[in-house]
N, C-alpha and C positions, 0 to 999 in steps of 0.2 A: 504494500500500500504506500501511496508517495503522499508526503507530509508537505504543510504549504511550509513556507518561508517563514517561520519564527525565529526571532532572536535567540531563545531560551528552550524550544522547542518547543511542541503540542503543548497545552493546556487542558490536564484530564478535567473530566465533569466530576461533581463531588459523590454521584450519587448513580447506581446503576442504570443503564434506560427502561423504560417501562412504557407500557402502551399507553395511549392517552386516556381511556377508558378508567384506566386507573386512579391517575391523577391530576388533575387540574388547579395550582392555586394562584392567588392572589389575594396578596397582603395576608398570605398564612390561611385565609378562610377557603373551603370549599367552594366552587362555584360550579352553575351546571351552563354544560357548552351545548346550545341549540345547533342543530344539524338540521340543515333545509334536507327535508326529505321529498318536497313535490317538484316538476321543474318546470317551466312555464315556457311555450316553446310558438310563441305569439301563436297561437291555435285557440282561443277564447275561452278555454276551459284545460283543466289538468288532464293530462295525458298518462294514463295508469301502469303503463308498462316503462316508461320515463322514471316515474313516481318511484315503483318498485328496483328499479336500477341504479339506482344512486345508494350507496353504502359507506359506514365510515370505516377506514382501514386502515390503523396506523401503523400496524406490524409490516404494511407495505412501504413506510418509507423510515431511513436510517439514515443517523450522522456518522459518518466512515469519521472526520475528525474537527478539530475546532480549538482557537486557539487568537492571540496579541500575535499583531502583525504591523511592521513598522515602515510606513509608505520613506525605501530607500533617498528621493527628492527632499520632501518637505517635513521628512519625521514625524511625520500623523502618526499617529497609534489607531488600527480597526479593530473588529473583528470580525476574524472569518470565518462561517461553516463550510465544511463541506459534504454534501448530501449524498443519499442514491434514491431513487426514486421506482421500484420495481412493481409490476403487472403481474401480481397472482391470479386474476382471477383468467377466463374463460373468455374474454370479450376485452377488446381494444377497450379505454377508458380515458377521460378526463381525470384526473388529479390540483386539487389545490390544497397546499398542508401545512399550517404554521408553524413555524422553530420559534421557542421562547426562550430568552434568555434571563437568566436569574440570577439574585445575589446569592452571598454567602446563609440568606434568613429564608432562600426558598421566595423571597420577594420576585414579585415580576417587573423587572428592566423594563423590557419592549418584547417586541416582536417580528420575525419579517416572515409575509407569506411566500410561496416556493410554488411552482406549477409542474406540471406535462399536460400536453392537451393529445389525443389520440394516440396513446402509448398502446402498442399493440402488445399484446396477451402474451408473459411469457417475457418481456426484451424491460430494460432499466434504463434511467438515463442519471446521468449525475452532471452537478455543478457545485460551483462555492459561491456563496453570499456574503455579504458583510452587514451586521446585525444593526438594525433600526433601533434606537434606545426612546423610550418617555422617559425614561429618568435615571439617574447615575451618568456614571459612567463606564468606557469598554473596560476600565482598569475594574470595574466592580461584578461582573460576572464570573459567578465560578462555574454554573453549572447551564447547557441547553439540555433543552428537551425537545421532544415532536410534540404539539399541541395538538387541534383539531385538524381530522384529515378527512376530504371530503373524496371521493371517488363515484365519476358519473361515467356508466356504461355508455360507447358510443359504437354508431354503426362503420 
């Protein structure tokens, strides 16, 4: 596996991955994550086999790594994930799936969402991000997770 550009190297997460199903917090409290489950496909009414195709899957997307990266120019400090993004099921699909980033208290930083659109059954795709913060800073995260993941079957 190839490691981005850190100073220091990789930056482990504090805490093992787990599906998102599991856990969700903010500011320490439980919260529940809505998952659109009908899709509206300008046809003036819900379209049931749509409806039924859309599923949440977080076991289908993973952080291969994540870590302080230090832009060589101007000395920024980011950070970066880096994802994969894989097709279990049976049917090409849409995917949109949030990474969250957190402090040391399990607080939630920020967030950035992450896509594939028509990922055929079966095949993965990966990329790296650089993490969107509300608050702190990148020096304050210790731990990402996969948040909510949305997967819409497509033809």
């Amino acid at each position: 596996m190839a490691h981005l550009p850190y100073p220091s190297g990789p930056r482990p997460t504090r805490q093992k991955r787990r599906s998102a199903r599991s856990r969700l917090t903010l500011g320490g409290g439980v919260v529940a994550a809505a998952v659109t489950i009908g899709v509206m496909a300008g046809s003036g009414g819900a379209d049931t086999a749509e409806a039924d195709s859309t599923t949440r899957s977080a076991d289908d997307v993973t952080i291969k790594d994540s870590g302080l990266a230090v832009e060589n120019t101007s000395g920024k400090r980011t950070y970066l994930v880096s994802y994969k993004i894989t097709n279990t099921g049976d049917r090409a699909a849409d995917y949109v799936a949030q990474l969250r980033f957190l402090d040391k208290n399990g607080d939630l930083l920020g967030s950035t969402d992450v896509d594939a659109a028509r990922l055929p059954s079966g095949d993965s795709t990966a990329d790296t991000v650089t993490a969107d913060l509300d608050h702190g800073s990148v020096g304050d995260i210790t731990a990402v997770e996969v948040g909510t993941v949305d997967r819409a079957e497509t033809d």
